[in-house]
Every structure is written in structure tokens, then in C-alpha cells.
C-alpha positions as a LaTeX table, in Angstrom:
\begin{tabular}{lrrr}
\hline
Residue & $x$ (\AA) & $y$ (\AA) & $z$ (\AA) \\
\hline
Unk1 & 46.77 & $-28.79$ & 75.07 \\
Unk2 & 48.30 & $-32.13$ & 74.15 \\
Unk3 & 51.44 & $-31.20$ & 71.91 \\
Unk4 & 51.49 & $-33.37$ & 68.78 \\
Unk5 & 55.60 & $-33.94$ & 66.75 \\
Unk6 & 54.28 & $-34.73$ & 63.39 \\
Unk7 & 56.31 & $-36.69$ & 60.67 \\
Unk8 & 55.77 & $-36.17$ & 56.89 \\
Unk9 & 54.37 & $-38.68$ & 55.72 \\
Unk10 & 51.08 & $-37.23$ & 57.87 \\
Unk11 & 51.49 & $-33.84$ & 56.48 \\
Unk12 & 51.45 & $-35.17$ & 53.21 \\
Unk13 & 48.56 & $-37.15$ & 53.36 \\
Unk14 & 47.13 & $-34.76$ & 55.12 \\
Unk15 & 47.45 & $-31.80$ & 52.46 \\
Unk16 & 46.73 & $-34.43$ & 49.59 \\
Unk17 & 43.30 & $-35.08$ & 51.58 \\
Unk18 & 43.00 & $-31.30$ & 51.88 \\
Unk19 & 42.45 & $-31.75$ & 55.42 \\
Unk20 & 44.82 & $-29.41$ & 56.73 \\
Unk21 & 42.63 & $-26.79$ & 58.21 \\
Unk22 & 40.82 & $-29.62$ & 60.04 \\
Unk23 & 44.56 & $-31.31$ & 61.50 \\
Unk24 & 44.95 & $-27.42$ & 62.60 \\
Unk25 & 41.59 & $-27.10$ & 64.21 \\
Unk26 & 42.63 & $-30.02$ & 66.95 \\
Unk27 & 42.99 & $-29.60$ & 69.85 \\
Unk28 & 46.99 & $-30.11$ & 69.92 \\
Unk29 & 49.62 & $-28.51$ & 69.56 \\
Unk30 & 51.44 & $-29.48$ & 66.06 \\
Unk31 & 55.06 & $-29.09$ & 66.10 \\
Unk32 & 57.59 & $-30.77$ & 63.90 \\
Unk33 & 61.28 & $-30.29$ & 63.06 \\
Unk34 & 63.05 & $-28.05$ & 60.24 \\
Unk35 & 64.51 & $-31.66$ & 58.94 \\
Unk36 & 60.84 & $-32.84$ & 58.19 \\
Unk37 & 59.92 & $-29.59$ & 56.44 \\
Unk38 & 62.34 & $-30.03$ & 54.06 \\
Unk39 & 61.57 & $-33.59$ & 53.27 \\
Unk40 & 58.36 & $-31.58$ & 51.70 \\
Unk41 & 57.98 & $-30.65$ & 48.43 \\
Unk42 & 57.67 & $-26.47$ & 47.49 \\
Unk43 & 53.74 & $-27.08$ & 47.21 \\
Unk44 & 53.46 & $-28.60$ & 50.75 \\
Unk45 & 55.61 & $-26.53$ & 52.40 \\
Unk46 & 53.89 & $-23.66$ & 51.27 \\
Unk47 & 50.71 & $-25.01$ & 52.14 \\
Unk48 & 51.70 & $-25.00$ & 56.02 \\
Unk49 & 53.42 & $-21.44$ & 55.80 \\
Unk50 & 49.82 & $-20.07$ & 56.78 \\
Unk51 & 50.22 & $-22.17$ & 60.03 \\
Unk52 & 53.72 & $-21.28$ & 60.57 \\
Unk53 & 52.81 & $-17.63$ & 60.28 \\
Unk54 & 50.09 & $-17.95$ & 62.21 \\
Unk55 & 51.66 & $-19.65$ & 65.36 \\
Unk56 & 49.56 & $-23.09$ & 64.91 \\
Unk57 & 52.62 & $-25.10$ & 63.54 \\
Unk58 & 55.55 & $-24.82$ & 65.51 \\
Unk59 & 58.70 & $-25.89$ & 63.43 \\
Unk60 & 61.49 & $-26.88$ & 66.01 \\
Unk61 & 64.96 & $-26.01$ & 64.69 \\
Unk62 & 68.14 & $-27.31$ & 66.97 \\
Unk63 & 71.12 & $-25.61$ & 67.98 \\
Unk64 & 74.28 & $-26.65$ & 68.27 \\
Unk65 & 74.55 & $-27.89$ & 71.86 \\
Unk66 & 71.18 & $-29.91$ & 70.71 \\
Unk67 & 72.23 & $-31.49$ & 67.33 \\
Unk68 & 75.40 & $-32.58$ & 68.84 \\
Unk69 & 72.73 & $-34.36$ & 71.73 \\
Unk70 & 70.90 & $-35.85$ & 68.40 \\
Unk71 & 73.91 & $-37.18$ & 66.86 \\
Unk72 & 74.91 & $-38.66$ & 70.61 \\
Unk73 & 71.33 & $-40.14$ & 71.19 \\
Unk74 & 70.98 & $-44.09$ & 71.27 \\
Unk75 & 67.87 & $-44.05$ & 68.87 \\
Unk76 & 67.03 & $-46.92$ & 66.57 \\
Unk77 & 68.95 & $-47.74$ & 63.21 \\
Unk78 & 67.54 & $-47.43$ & 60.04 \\
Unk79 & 65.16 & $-44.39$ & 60.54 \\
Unk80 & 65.86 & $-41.30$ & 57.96 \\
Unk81 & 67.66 & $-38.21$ & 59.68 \\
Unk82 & 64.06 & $-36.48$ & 60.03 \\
Unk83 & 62.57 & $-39.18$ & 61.55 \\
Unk84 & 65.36 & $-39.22$ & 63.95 \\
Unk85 & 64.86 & $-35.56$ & 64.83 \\
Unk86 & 61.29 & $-35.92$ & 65.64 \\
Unk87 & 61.88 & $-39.02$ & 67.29 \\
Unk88 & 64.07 & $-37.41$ & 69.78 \\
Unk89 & 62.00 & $-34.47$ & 70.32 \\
Unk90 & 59.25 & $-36.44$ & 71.45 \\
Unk91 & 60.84 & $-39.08$ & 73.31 \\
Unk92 & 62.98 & $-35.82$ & 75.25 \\
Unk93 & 59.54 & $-34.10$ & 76.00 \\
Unk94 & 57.25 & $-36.87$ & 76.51 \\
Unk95 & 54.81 & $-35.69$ & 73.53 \\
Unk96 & 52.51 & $-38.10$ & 71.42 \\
Unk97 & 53.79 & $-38.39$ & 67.90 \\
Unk98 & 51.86 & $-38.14$ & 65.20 \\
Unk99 & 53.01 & $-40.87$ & 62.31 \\
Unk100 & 52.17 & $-43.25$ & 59.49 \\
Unk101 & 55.69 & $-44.78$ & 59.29 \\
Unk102 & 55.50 & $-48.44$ & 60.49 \\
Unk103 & 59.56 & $-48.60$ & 61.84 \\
Unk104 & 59.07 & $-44.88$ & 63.14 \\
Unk105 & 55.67 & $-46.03$ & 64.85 \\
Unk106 & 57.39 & $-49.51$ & 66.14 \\
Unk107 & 60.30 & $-47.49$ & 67.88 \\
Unk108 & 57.60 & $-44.79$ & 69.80 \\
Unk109 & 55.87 & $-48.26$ & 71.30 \\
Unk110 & 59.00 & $-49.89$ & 72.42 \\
Unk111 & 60.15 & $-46.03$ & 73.96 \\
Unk112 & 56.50 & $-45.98$ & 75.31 \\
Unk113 & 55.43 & $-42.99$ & 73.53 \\
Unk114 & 51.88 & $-42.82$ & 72.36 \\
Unk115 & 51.73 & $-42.95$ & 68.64 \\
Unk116 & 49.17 & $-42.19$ & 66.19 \\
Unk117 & 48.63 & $-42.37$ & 62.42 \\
Unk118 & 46.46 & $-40.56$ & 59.69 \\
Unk119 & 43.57 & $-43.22$ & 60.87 \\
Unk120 & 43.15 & $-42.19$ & 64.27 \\
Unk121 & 43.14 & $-38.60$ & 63.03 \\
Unk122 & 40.12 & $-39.41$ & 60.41 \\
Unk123 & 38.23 & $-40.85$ & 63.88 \\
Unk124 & 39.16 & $-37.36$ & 65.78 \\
Unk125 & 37.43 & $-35.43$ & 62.16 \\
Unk126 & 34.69 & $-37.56$ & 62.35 \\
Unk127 & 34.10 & $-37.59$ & 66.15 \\
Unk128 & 34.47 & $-33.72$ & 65.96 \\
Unk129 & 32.00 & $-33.59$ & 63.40 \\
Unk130 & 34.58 & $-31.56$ & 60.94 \\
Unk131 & 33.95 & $-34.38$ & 58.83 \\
Unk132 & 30.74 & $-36.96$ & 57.73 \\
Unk133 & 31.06 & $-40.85$ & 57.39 \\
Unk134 & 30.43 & $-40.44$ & 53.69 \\
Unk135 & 33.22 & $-38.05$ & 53.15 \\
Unk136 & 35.16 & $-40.69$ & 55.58 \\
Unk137 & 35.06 & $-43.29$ & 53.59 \\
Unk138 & 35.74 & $-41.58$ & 49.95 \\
Unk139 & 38.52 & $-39.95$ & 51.40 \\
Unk140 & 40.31 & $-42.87$ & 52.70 \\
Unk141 & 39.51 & $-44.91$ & 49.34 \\
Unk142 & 41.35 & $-42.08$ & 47.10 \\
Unk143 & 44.00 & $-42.19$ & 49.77 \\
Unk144 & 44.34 & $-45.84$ & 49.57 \\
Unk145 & 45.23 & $-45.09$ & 45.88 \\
Unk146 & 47.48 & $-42.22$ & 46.73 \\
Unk147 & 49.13 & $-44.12$ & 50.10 \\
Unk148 & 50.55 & $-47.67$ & 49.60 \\
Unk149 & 51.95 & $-47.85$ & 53.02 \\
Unk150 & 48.70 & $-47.48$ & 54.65 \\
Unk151 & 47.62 & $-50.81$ & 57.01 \\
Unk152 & 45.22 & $-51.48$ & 54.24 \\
Unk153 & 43.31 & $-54.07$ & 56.69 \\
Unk154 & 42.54 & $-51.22$ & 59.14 \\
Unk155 & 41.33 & $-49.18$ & 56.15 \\
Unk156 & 39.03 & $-51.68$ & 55.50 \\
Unk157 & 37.81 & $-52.01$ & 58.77 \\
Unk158 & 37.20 & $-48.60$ & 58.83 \\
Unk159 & 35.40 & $-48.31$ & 55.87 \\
Unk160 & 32.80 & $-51.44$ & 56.67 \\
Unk161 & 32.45 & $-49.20$ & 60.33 \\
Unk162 & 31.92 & $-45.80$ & 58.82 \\
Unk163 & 29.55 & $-47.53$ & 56.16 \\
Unk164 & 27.44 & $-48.86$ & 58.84 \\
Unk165 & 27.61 & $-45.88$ & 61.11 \\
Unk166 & 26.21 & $-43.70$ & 57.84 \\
Unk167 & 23.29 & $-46.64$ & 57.47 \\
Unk168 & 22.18 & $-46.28$ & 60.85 \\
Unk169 & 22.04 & $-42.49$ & 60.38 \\
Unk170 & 20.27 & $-42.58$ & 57.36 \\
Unk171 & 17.82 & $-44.89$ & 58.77 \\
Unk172 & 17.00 & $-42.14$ & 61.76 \\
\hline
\end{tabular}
């Protein structure tokens, strides 16, 4: 199983969407660190005790020896303390990260991580079949509302494909 260190920003699309059962139906391994679980709000934390409990979301808390490694690490300026720690946990193990924030995403490539945002996860519902085209493409237009940060021209793109893929299904 691939193992997934996943940044806020996706669980919080992700529970706005109410698509967390499907992110937890994957096939990866979620994990994330105790310093992006409490960038959450009460609501959204709650919302992922049920994975927590149940063994699906790992939350990775560092000891000593390992903070101290953290604070030593030569990672990027400018990212927020959470994005640090799951920055480091994937570039230390070698996982794919799972993230919608553009400097976050832009320091995986140049560490030659493989990266993925909220996007690629709406292809994996759909290609799955956890979710339709239709239900594709109204999702990602109330997230466009919700989500300024989104690359709005891949949403688009998106959109105009899912469209056409739900035209050619209707027309079979």
C-alpha cells in the first residue's frame, strides 16, 4: 500500500466535500502529523477521530530526538511549522504527499517527491467509480466557491473533461 502524508488544506476540502469516507477507501495509507491536526478546526478534527480510532489515519507525533532532527533539517523557508513536519516526514521516508498548497507542492518537486492535490484525488473517485462525472463536476464548482487557492484553470479543464465524459455516457 502506497503511504500517503496529507496536509490540511486536503483534509479540509476533503470533509467540506464530504468525501472523507471515499479519501479513506483508497488504496493508501493516510498518515499526517499531530502539527496538521491541530491546524483543524473542533468539527474537522472530530470528523477524522473515526479514522484515527479505527487505524485508517495514522497521526505521526515526534519525539524528542526527532523534533530536534526537524528543527536541524535544511527544508525550504516560508512554509508554516505543519507543513514543515509533513514535509520532512515524507521527504525522510520517501512517501507521496498528498497537498493543495502551491509553495508546499513546489518544494516536494524540487526534493523529487511525488505530489498530489485534491484534483488528482477527484480522478482516483471517479476512476474507482466511488463517484459519477455529474457529481464530479458539482462538487468541484461548490468547491471552487469554498477554495480560492485551487488552480482554477485545471478546474476548468476538468470540468469541460468530466462534462464530455458524462455526454458520451449518456449517449450509450
Amino acid at each position: 500500500m502506497i503511504v500517503a502524508i496529507t496536509d490540511a488544506n486536503i483534509f479540509i476540502d476533503i470533509i467540506y466535500l464530504n468525501f472523507t469516507e471515499f479519501l479513506f477507501s483508497l488504496n493508501l495509507e493516510i498518515q499526517t502529523t499531530h502539527a496538521v491536526i491541530s491546524e483543524l478546526n473542533s468539527t474537522q478534527r472530530e470528523e477524522l477521530r473515526t479514522y484515527t480510532d479505527t487505524g485508517l489515519l495514522t497521526i505521526i507525533q515526534f519525539n524528542a530526538d526527532e523534533m530536534q532532527e526537524l528543527l536541524e533539517y535544511d527544508l525550504p523557508k516560508g512554509l508554516s511549522p505543519a507543513d514543515r513536519s509533513v514535509l520532512f516526514v515524507a521527504y525522510k521516508n520517501n512517501s507521496m504527499m498528498l497537498s493543495g498548497d502551491m509553495k508546499l507542492r513546489k518544494c516536494c518537486h524540487s526534493l523529487g517527491l511525488n505530489v498530489h492535490g485534491i484534483l488528482w484525488l477527484f480522478d482516483q473517485f471517479i476512476e474507482s467509480g466511488r463517484i459519477s462525472f455529474s457529481i464530479a463536476v458539482s462538487k468541484i464548482n461548490g468547491l471552487m466557491e469554498y477554495n480560492r487557492w485551487l488552480p482554477m484553470d485545471e478546474c476548468i479543464k476538468r470540468i469541460d473533461l468530466w462534462n464530455g465524459e458524462e455526454n458520451k455516457a449518456n449517449l450509450k
